[in-house]
VMD Tcl script that draws the C-alpha trace (Angstrom):
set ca {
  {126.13 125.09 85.63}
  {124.98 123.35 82.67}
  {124.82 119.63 84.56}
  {125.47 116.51 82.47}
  {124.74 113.90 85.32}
  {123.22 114.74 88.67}
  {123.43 111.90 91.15}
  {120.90 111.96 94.12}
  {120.60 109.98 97.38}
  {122.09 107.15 95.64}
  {122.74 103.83 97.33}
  {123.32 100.20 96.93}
  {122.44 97.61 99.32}
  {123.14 93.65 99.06}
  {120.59 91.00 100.63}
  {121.11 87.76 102.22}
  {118.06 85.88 103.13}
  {116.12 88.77 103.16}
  {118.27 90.77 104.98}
  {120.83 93.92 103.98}
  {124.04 91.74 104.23}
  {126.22 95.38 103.11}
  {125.22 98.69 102.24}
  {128.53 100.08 100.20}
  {126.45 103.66 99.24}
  {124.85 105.26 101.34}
  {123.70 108.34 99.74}
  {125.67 109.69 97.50}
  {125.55 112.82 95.96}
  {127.35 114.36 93.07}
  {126.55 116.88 89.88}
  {128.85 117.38 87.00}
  {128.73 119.99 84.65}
  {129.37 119.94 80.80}
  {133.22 120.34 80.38}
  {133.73 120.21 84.08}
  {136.38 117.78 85.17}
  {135.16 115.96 89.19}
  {138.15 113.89 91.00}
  {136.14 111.33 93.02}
  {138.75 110.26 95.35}
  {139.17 108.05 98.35}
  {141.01 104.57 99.75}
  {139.89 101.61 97.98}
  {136.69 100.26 99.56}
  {135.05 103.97 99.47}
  {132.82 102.96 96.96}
  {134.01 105.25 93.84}
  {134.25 102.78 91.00}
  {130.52 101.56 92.31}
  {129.63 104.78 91.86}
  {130.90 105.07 88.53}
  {129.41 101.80 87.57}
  {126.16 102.97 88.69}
  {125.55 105.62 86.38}
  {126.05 103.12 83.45}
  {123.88 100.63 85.12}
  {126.07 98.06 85.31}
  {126.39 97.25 89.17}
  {127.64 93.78 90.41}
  {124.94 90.54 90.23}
  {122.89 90.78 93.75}
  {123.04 94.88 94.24}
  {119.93 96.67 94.67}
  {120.03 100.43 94.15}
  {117.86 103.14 94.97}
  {118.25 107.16 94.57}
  {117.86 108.93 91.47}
  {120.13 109.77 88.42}
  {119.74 112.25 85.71}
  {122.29 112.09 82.82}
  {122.10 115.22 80.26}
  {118.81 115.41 81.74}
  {117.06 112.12 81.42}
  {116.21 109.95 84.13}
  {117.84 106.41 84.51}
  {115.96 103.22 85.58}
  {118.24 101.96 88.16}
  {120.02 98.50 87.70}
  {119.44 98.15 83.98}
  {122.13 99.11 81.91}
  {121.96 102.59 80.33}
  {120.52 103.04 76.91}
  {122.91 105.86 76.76}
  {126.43 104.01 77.01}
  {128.20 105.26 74.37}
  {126.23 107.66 73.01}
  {125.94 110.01 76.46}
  {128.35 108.91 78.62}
  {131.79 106.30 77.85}
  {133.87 104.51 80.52}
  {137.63 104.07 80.58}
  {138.56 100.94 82.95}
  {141.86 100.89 84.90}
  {143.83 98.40 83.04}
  {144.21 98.66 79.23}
  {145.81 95.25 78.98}
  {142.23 93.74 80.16}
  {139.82 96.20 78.49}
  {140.30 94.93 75.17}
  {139.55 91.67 73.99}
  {142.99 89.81 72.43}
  {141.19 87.63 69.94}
  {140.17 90.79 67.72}
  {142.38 93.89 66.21}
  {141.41 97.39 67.65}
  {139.91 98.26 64.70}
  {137.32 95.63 64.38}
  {136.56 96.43 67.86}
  {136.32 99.78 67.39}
  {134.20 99.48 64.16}
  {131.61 97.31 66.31}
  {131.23 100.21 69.04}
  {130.14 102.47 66.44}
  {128.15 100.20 64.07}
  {126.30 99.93 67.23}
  {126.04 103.30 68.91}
  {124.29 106.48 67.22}
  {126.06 109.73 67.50}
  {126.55 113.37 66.18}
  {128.97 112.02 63.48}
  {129.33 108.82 63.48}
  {126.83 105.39 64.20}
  {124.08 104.51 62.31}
  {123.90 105.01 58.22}
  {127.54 105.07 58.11}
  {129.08 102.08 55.86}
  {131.98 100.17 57.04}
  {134.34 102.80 54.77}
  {133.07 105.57 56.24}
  {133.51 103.70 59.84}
  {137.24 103.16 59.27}
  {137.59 106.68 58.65}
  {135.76 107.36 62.11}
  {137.30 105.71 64.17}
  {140.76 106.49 62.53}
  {140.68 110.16 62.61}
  {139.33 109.04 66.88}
  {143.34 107.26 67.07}
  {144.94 110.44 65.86}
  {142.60 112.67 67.85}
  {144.41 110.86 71.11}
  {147.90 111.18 69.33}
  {148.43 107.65 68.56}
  {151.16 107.78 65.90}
  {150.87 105.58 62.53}
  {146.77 105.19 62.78}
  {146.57 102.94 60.51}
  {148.97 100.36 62.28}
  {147.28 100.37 65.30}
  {143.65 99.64 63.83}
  {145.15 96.99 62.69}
  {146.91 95.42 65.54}
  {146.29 92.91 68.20}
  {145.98 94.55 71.81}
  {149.10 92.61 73.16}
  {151.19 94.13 70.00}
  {150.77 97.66 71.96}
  {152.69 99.42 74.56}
  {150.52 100.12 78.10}
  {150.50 104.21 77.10}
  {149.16 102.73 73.43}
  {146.74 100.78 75.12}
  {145.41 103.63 77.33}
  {145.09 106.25 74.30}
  {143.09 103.48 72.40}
  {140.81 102.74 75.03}
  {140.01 106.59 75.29}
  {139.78 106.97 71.68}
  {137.27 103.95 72.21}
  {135.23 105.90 75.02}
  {135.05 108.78 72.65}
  {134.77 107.09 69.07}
  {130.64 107.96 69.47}
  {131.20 111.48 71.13}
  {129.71 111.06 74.29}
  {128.96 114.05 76.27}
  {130.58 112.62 79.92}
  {133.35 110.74 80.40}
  {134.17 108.18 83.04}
  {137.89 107.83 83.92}
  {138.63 104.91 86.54}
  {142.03 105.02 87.74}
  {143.18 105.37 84.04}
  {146.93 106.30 85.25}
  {147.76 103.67 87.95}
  {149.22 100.72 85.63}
  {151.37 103.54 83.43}
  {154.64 104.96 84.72}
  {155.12 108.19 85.59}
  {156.04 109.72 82.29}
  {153.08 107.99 80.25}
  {150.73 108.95 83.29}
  {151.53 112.58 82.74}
  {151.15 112.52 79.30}
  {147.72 111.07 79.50}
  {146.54 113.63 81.81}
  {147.55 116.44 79.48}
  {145.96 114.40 76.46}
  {142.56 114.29 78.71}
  {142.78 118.07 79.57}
  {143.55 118.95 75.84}
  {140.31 116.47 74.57}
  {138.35 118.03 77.04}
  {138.88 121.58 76.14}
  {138.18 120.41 72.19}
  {135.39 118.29 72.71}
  {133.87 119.80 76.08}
  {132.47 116.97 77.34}
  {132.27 116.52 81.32}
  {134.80 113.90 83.28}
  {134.04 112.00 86.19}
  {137.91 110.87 87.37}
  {138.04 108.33 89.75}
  {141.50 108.09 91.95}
  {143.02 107.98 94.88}
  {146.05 110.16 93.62}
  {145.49 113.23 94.90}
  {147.79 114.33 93.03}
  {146.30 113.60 90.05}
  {143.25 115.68 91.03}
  {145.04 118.76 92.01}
  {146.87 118.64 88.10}
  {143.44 118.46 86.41}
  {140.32 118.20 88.05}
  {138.10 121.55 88.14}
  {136.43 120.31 92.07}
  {136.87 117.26 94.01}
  {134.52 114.93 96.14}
  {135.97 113.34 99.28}
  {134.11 109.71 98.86}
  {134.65 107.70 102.67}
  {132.41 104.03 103.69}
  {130.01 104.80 100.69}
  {129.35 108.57 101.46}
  {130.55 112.04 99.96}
  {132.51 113.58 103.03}
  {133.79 116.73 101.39}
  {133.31 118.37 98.41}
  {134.43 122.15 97.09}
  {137.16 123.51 94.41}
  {139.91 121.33 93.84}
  {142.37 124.48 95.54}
  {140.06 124.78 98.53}
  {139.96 121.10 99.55}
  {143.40 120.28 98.92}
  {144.71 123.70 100.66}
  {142.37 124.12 103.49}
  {140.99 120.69 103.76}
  {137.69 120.71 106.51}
  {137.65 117.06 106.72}
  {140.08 115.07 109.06}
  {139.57 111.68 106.63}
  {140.93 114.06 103.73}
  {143.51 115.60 106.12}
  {144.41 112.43 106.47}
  {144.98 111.86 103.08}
  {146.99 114.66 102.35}
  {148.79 113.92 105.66}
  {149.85 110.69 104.18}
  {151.39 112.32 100.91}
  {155.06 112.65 100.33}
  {156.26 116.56 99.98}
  {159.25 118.51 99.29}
  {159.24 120.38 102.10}
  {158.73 117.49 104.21}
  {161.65 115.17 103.07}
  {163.27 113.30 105.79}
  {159.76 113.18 107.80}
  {157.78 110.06 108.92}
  {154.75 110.42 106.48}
  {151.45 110.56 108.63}
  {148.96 107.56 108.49}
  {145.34 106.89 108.90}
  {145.07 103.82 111.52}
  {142.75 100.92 110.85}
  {141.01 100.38 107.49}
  {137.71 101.07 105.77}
  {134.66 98.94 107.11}
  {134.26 95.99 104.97}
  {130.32 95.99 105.56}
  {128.14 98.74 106.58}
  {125.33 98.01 107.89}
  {123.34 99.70 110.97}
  {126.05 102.15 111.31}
  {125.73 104.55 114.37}
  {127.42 107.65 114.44}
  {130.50 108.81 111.91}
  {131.36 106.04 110.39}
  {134.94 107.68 110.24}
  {135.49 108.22 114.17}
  {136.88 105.06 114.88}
  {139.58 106.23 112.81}
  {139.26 109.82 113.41}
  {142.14 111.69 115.52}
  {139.65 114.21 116.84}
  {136.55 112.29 117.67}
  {134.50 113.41 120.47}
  {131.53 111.49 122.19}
  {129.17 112.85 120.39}
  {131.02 111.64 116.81}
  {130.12 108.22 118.31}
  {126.09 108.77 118.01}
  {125.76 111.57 115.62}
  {126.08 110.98 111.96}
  {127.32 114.51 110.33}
  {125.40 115.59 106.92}
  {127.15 117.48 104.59}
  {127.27 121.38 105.49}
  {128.94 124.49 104.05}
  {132.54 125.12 105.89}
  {132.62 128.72 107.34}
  {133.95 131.55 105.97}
  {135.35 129.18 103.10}
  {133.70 131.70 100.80}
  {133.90 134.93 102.02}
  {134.42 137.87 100.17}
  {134.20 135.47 96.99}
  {130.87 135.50 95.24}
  {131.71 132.80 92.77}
  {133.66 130.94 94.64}
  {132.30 127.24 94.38}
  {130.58 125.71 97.95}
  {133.05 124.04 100.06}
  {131.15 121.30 101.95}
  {132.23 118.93 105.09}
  {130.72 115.98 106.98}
  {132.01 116.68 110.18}
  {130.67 118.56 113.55}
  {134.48 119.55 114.38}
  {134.65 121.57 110.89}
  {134.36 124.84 112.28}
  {137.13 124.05 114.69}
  {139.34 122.56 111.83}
  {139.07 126.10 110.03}
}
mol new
graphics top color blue
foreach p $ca { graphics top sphere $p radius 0.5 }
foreach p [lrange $ca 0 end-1] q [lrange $ca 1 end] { graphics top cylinder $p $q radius 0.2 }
display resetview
């Protein structure tokens, strides 16, 4: 796999007095590949916008991170904002009505992202004309209609769907090579949500750049994501093909999950429910962090902290399948 951004051991503490106050990752790692589309999913808490944050160095005031990223194979000094924003790797934040700022039309905004930024065709050298043109043929590469009206509109004089395909034509105005995705479908309805999936899909396949989607719709991921990583407390639990996970799941958090999604052939049913809530602060944890939670814990859950191993048998008679991982001593038993 031709990786874009390789994520190692990464964590993030926070001090107080001296002392780790909360420890949200806890070694996490993740690897992307160049047109490869990774769901990072898990309950709010789990630490996947953090992670997302992280790669563009712009964690919260007070975090101190340590680990190692690579992204399209150059090293990033941890807790300084990328030099690469823009030109490597863009973000899309979860609500378009916030992302912009109202005072200024789209296209000024727009215009100042890639006055700024240097990439393959566009940035640097180019005069405002030849800017315009940029970043309008960007607004009809997302299928805004009438390009010209919306580079010249206020923010609050667009629709939420609008909104959303501007901020990705934003993201990808300097053609960055990954994309970050945070929840971009949870403030649409159902029908723009859909058709912003398809309009990622059909950018990625033209432009071929790599996606890091952060959700906690799983079914979201199963629509368009290529694999999936299981993120619980701060920690990848399970990772492996987007089919694999979501069909044979080896993981009882992600079991869970799924266990808690409405399905056809379950209508009428109680939905299941994963009791209790994700820690608020992890610090000194002993043991899976998930077992207090955990349906099938066993004594030994309670002391032994599972690392991330290959499920058995989840690739047999499959050379190419892709690994199928679980952080769990039951996940033998589970298959």
């Amino acid at each position: 796999m031709n990786e874009l951004l390789v994520i190692e051991d990464l964590e993030v503490e926070f001090r107080e007095r001296g002392e780790v106050s909360n420890q949200p990752l806890r070694g996490v790692n993740l690897r992307i590949g160049r047109g490869e589309i990774l769901g990072v999913v898990g309950e709010t808490g789990c630490g996947k916008s953090l992670t997302g944050l992280a790669v563009l160095g712009l964690l919260p005031a007070g975090a101190v991170p340590s680990g190692r990223i690579l992204l399209d194979g150059a090293e990033q000094e941890l807790g300084r904002p990328s030099p690469h924003r823009g030109d490597v790797v863009s973000l899309v934040f979860q609500n378009p009505g916030t992302a912009f700022n109202p005072v200024f039309t789209l296209g000024a905004q727009m215009d100042a992202v890639v006055a700024r930024h240097r990439s393959g065709g566009g940035g640097r050298g180019l005069d405002r004309k030849a800017r315009r043109a940029h970043v309008l043929d960007y607004l009809e590469q997302v299928g805004l209609p009438d390009p010209e009206r919306v580079y010249a509109s206020y923010p609050h004089e667009l629709s939420g769907g609008m909104l959303q395909r501007a901020m990705i034509a934003m993201a990808l105005v300097c053609e960055p090579k990954l994309l970050i995705l945070d929840e971009p479908t949870t403030a649409l309805d159902v029908t723009i949500a859909k058709q912003i999936l398809e309009l990622v899909l059909a950018l990625r396949d033209r432009f071929d750049f790599g996606v890091m989607l952060i959700t906690h719709n799983l079914g979201v991921v199963r629509e368009i994501c290529d694999r999936v990583a299981v993120l619980y407390a701060g920690r990848v639990i399970e990772t492996g093909g987007t089919e694999q996970v979501l069909t044979a799941p080896s993981h009882p958090y992600t079991r869970g999950l799924l266990g808690a999604l409405p399905a056809r052939h379950r209508s009428g049913e109680r939905l299941d429910a994963i009791t209790g809530s994700v820690p608020a602060r992890l610090v000194g944890v002993t043991g899976c962090v998930f077992a207090p939670r955990c349906p099938i814990a066993i004594e030994r859950c309670l002391t032994e902290d599972p690392e991330l191993v290959e499920v058995p048998g989840a690739a047999d008679g499959d050379a190419g399948a892709v690994a199928h991982t679980s952080a769990c001593i039951r996940t033998g038993e589970l298959r």
